[in-house]
C-alpha positions in Angstrom: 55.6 -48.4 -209.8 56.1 -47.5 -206.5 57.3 -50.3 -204.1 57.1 -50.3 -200.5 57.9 -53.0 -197.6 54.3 -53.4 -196.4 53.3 -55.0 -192.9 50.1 -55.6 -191.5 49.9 -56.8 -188.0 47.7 -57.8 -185.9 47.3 -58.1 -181.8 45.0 -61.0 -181.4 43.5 -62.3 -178.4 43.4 -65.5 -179.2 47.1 -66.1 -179.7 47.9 -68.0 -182.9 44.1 -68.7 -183.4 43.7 -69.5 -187.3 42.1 -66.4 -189.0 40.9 -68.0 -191.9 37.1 -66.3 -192.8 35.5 -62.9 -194.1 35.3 -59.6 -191.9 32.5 -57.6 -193.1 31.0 -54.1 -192.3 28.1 -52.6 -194.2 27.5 -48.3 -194.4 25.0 -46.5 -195.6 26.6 -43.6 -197.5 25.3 -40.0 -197.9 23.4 -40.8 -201.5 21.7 -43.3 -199.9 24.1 -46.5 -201.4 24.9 -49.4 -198.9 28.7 -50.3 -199.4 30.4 -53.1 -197.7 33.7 -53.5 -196.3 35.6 -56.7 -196.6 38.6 -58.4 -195.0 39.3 -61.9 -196.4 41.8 -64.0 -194.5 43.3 -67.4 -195.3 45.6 -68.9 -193.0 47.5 -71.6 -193.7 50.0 -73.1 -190.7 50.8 -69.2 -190.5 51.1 -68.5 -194.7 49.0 -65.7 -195.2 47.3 -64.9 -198.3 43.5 -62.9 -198.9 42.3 -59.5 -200.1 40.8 -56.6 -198.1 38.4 -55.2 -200.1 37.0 -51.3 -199.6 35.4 -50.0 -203.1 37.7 -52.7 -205.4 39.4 -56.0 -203.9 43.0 -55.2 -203.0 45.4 -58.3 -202.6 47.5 -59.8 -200.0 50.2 -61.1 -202.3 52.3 -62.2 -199.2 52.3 -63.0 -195.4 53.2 -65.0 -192.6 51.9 -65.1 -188.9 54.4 -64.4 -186.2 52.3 -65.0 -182.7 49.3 -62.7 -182.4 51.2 -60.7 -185.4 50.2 -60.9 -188.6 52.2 -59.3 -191.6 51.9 -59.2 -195.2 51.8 -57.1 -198.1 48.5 -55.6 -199.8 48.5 -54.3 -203.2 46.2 -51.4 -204.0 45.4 -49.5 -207.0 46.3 -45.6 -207.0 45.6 -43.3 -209.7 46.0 -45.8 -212.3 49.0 -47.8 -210.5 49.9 -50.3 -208.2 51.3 -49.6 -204.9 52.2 -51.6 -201.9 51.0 -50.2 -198.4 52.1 -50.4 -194.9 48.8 -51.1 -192.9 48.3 -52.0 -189.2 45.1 -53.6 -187.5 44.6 -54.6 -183.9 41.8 -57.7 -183.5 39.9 -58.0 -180.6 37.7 -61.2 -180.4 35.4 -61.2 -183.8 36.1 -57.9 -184.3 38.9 -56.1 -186.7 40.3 -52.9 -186.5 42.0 -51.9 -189.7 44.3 -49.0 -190.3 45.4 -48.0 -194.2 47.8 -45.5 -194.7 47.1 -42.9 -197.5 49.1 -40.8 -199.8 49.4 -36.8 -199.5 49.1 -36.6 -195.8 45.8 -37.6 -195.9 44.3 -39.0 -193.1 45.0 -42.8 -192.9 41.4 -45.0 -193.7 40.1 -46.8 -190.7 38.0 -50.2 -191.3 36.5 -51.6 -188.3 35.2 -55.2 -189.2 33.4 -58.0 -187.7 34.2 -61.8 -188.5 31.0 -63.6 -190.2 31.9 -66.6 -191.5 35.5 -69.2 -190.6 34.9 -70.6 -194.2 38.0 -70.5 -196.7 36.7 -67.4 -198.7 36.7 -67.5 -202.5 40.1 -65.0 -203.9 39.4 -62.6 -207.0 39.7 -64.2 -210.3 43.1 -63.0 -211.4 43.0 -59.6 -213.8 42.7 -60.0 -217.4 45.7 -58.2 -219.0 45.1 -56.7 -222.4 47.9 -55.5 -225.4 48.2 -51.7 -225.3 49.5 -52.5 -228.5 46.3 -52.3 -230.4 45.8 -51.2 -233.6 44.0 -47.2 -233.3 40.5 -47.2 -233.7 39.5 -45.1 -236.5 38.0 -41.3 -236.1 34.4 -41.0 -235.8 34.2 -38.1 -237.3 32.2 -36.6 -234.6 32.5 -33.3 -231.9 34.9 -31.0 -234.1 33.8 -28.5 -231.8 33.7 -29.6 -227.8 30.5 -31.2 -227.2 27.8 -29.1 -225.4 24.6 -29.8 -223.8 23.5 -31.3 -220.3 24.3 -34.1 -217.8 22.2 -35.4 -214.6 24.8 -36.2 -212.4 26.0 -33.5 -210.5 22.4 -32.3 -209.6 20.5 -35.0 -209.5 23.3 -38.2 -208.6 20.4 -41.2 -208.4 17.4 -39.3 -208.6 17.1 -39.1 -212.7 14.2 -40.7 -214.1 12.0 -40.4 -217.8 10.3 -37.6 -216.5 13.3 -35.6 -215.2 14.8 -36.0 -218.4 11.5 -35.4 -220.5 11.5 -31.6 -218.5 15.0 -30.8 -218.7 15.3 -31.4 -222.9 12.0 -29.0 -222.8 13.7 -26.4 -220.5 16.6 -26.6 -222.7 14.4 -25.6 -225.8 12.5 -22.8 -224.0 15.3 -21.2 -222.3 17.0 -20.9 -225.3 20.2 -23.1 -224.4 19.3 -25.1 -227.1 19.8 -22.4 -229.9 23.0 -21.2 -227.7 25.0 -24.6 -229.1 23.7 -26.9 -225.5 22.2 -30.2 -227.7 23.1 -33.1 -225.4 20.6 -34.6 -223.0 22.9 -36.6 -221.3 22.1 -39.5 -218.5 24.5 -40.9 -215.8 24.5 -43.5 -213.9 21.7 -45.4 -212.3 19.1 -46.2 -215.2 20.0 -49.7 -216.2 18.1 -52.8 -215.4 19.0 -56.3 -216.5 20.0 -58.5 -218.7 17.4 -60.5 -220.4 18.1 -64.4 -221.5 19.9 -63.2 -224.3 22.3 -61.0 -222.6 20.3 -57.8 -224.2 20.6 -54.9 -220.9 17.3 -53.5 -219.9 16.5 -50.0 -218.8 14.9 -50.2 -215.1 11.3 -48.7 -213.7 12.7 -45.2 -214.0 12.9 -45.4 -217.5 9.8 -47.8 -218.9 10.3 -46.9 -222.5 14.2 -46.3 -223.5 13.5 -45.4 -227.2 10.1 -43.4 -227.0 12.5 -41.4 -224.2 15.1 -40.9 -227.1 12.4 -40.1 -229.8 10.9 -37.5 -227.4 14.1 -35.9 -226.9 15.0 -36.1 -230.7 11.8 -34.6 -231.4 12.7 -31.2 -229.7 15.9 -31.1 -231.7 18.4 -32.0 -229.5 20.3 -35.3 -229.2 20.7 -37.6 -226.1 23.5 -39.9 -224.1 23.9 -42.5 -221.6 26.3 -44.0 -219.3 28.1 -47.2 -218.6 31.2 -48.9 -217.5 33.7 -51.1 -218.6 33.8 -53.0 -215.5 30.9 -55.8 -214.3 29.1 -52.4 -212.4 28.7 -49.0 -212.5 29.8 -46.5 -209.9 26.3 -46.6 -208.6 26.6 -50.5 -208.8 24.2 -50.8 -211.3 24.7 -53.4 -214.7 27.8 -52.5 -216.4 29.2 -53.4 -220.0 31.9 -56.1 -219.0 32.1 -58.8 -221.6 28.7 -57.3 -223.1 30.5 -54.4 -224.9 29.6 -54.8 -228.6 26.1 -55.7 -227.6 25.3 -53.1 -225.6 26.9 -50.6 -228.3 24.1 -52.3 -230.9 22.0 -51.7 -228.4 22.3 -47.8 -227.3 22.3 -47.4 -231.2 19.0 -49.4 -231.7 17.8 -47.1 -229.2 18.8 -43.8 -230.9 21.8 -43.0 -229.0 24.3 -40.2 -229.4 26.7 -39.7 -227.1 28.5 -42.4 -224.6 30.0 -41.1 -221.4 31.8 -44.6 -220.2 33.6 -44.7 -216.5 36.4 -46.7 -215.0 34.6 -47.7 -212.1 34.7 -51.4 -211.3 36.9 -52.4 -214.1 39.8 -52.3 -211.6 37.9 -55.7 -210.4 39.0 -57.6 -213.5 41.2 -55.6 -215.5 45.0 -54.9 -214.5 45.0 -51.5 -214.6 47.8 -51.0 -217.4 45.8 -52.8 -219.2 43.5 -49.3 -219.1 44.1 -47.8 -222.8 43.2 -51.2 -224.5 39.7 -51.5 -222.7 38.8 -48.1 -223.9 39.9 -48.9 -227.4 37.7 -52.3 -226.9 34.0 -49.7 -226.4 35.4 -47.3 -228.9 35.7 -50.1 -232.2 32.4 -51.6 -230.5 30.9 -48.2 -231.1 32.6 -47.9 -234.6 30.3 -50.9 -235.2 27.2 -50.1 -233.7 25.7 -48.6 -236.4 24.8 -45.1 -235.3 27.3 -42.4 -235.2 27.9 -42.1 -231.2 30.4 -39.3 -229.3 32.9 -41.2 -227.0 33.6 -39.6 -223.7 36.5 -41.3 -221.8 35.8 -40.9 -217.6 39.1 -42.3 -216.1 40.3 -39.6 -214.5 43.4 -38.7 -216.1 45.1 -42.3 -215.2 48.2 -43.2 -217.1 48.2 -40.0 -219.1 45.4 -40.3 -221.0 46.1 -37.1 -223.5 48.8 -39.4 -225.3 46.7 -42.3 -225.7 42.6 -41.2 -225.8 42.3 -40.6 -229.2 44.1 -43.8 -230.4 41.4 -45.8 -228.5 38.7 -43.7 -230.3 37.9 -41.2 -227.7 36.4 -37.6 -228.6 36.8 -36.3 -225.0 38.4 -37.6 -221.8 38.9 -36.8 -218.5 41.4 -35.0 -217.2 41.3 -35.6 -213.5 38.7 -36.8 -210.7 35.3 -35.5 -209.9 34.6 -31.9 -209.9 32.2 -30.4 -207.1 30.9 -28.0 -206.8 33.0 -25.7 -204.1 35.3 -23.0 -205.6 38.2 -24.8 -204.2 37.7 -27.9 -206.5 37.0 -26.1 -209.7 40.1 -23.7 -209.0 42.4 -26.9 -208.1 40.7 -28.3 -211.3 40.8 -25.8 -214.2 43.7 -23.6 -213.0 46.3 -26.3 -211.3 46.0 -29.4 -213.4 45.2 -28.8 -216.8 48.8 -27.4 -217.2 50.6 -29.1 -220.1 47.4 -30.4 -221.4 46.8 -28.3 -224.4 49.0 -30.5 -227.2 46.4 -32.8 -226.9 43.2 -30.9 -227.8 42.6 -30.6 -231.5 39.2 -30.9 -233.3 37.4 -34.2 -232.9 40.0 -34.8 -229.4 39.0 -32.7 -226.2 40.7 -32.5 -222.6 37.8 -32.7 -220.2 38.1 -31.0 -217.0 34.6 -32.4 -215.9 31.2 -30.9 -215.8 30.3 -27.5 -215.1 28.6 -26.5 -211.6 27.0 -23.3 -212.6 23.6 -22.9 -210.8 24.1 -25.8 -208.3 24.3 -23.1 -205.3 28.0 -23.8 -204.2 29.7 -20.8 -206.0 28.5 -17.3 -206.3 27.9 -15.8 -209.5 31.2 -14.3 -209.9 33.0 -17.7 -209.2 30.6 -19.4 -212.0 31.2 -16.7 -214.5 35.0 -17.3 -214.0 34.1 -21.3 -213.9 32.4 -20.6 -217.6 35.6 -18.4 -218.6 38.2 -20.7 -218.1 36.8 -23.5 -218.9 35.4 -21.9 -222.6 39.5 -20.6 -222.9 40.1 -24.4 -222.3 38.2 -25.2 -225.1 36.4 -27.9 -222.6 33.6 -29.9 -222.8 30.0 -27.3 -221.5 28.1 -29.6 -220.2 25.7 -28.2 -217.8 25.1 -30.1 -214.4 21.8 -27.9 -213.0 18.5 -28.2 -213.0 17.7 -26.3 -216.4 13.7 -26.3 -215.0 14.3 -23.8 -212.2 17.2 -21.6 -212.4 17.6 -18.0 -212.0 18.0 -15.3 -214.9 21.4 -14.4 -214.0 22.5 -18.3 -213.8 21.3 -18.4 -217.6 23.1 -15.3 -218.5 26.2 -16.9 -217.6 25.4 -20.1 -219.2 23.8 -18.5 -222.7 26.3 -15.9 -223.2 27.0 -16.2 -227.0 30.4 -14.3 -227.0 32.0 -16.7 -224.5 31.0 -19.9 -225.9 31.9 -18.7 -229.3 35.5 -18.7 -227.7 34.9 -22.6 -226.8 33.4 -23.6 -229.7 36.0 -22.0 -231.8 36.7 -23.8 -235.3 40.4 -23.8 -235.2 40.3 -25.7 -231.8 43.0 -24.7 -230.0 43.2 -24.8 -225.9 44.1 -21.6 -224.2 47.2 -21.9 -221.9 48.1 -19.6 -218.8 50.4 -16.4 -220.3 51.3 -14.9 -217.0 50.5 -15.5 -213.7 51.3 -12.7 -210.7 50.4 -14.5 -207.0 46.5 -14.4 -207.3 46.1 -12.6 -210.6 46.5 -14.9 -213.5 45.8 -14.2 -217.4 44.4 -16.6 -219.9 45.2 -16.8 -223.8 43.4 -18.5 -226.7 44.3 -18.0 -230.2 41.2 -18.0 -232.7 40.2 -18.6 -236.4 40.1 -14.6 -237.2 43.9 -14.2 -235.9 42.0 -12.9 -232.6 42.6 -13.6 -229.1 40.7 -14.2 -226.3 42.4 -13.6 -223.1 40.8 -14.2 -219.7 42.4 -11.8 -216.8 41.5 -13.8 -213.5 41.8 -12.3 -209.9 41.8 -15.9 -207.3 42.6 -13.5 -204.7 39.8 -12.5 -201.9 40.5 -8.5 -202.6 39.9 -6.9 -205.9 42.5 -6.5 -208.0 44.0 -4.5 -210.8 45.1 -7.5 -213.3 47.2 -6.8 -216.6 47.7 -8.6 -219.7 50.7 -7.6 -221.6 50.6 -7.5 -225.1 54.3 -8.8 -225.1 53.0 -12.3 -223.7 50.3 -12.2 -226.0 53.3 -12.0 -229.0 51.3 -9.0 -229.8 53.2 -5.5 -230.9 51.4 -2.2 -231.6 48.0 -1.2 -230.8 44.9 -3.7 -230.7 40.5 -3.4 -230.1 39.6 -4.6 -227.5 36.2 -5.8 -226.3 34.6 -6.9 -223.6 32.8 -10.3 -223.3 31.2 -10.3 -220.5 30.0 -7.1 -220.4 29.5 -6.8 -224.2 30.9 -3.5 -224.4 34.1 -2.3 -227.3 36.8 -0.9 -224.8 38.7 1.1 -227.8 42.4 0.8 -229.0 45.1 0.1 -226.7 48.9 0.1 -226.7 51.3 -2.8 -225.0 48.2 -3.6 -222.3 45.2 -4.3 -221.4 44.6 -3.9 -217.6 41.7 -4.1 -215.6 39.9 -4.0 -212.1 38.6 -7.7 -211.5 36.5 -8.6 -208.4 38.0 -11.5 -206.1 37.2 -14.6 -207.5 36.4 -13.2 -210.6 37.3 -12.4 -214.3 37.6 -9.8 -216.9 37.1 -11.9 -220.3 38.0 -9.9 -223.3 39.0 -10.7 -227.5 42.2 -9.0 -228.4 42.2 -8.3 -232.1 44.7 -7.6 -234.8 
């Protein structure tokens, strides 16, 4: 854990005025959410203690007043540890001006709040630490292959409802994503309601009917998932599974359930954050006893190196690192920087998940999705599609239906592709398959085309080979110690490399 000497001082016009009270300021964020911002003093004869509270409560576990200074140490929760933070803040009346240093040169977070209440405020309840010790939960037998289908979020964020979901499972039957291995309609965040008298969660107005929803969806031959947290809400701030875990695993499965995508979120608010693996393992032996056979997706971001531990807690797929979006930046930083050393993990039943796909959202061109869909089939990743399925264009389904490719993720023997070689922009791909072939990705990151090569010497390959072309589903012919190519910029050459 990172330690640092943290002070946080304030210049206040009232001189040694006691500062006891809540400093609030409310938002209105881009997707429409209200968040509020809150600074929670006590003061006692110039003792300090409190939390300042942005997205999750962050703790003041020591300070002091020194005139119209104020110092003392906050502890705040950074990819899945602790740190303690330098802050400053100026007051000026009833209003607070908070400065919070970040990490990787970012720009430091600024609150600006304004005292509403001189009340003693009310401090967290202290986190509940769990065993990582726990026994593993046992294999569901489930996603030998990585899972395919379709989730709402990265198109549609809050605006998913019955009906949404209704059109995309029948776009996913008559564009033929279906038969191409896509079975998953999944749903994020934003449908729950709440609990009734018993404890039982409720879907909201969007969705009336929860199971006719799943039977409709079953009905047209696919299968369907939803979304929750571990934590008391959701990202969204909608009902999460805190304390409610086995019930609301009967509960998905009484509905007809297959497929749990479950997010950190606001766990951080009463879990201590080692404490991460065992929470996990908690939903995945609820699961186990639900009843119903239901795919475990782990969202948490890649915290505390989650490839070692996942599958113990009973995950089939986990995240790898934060959200994706949909910008060739992110997906690059994403599937080329940090899934390096990641591939040990991966093994039928147990995927890295690099996050949804983007293809069709309108951020990337078509070249950039095609090499988006590449890498991420030699990653043997997780295809779940994040458009809207009901008005896409025919080249957007080309990419996302192309047999050859996704026979490369959805290989039997399960193994993750790794980067072979890698020239400044030009980079090349390998994945060994069932049928001793491989299937080698040659990617060109640079802005110019380029002439990218893949030597048969870092494929371990000696003699003369067929090659064939994925994408372009055209036999290329025999060749000796290389395969080379002209790949656009941003773009791939995706070929199998057989014995």
């Amino acid at each position: 854990m990172k330690i640092c000497v943290a002070l946080f001082s304030l210049a206040c016009a009232c001189g040694a005025a006691n500062l006891t009270g809540r400093w609030v300021a409310s938002e209105t964020l881009s997707n429409g959410q209200k968040r509020e911002t809150t600074v929670a003093l006590i003061d006692e004869e110039g003792s300090l203690k409190g939390f300042v509270a942005v997205r999750n409560p962050m703790l003041i576990v020591a300070g002091h007043v020194n005139g119209d200074n104020l110092s003392f140490t906050i502890l705040r929760e950074s990819s899945g540890v602790e740190t303690r933070v330098d802050c400053t803040a100026t007051v000026n009346g009833n209003e607070l001006k908070v400065t919070i240093p970040n990490d990787n040169n970012r720009p430091p977070t600024v609150l600006t709040v304004t005292r509403v209440s001189t009340e003693k405020p009310a401090m967290p309840a202290p986190k509940i630490a769990l065993s990582n010790d726990f026994p593993a939960v046992k294999y569901n037998g489930l996603a030998k292959t990585p899972p395919m289908g379709w989730n709402s979020w990265n198109k549609f964020h809050r605006n998913i409802d019955d009906k949404a979901v209704r059109g995309i499972a029948d776009a996913m039957v008559s564009t033929g994503m279906r038969d191409a291995g896509y079975v998953y309609v999944n749903i994020d965040d934003t449908w729950e309601g709440q609990r009734d008298a018993n404890g039982v969660l409720q879907s909201n107005e969007k969705f009336p009917d929860m199971k006719a929803l799943v039977d409709y969806v079953h009905s047209k031959g696919l299968k369907i998932g939803i979304y929750s947290s571990p934590g008391p809400k959701t990202c969204a701030g909608y009902e999460g599974s805190f304390g409610h875990e086995e019930q609301d695993a009967k509960t998905w499965a009484a509905w007809g359930f297959d497929y749990l995508k479950y997010d950190w979120c606001s766990a951080s608010q009463v879990y201590d954050v080692k404490s991460l693996p065992a929470v996990y393992a908690k939903m995945g032996e609820a699961l186990l006893k639900s009843g119903r056979p239901i795919v475990y997706s782990l969202c948490q971001y890649g915290w505390q190196d989650v490839g070692e531990w996942a599958a113990k807690a009973g995950g089939n797929l986990w995240r790898t690192t934060g959200d994706i979006s949909d910008r060739w930046q992110s997906m690059m930083h994403i599937g080329f920087e940090l899934q390096q050393g990641r591939a040990g993990y991966a093994t039928p039943g147990h995927w890295n998940d690099p996050d949804m796909l983007e293809i069709g959202n309108g951020g990337m061109t078509d070249e950039e999705y095609r090499t988006h869909m590449s890498l991420w089939c030699l990653l043997s990743a997780p295809l779940l599609a994040g458009n809207d399925l009901r008005d896409m264009r025919k080249e957007i389904l080309d990419i996302l239906i192309n047999r050859e490719v996704i026979a490369v993720d959805q290989d039997p023997k399960g193994v993750q592709g790794v980067r072979v070689a890698k020239d400044g922009d030009r980079e090349v791909w390998a994945k060994p398959l069932r049928d001793g072939s491989q299937a080698v990705g040659l990617f060109n990151l640079g802005k110019e085309p380029a002439v990218v090569t893949a030597n048969f010497s870092d494929l371990k390959l000696t003699g003369s080979h067929s090659v064939r072309d994925l994408w372009a589903h055209v036999e290329k012919g025999r060749m000796k110690e290389k395969f080379e190519a002209t790949v656009p910029p941003h773009g791939v050459v995706m070929v199998k490399i057989a014995k």
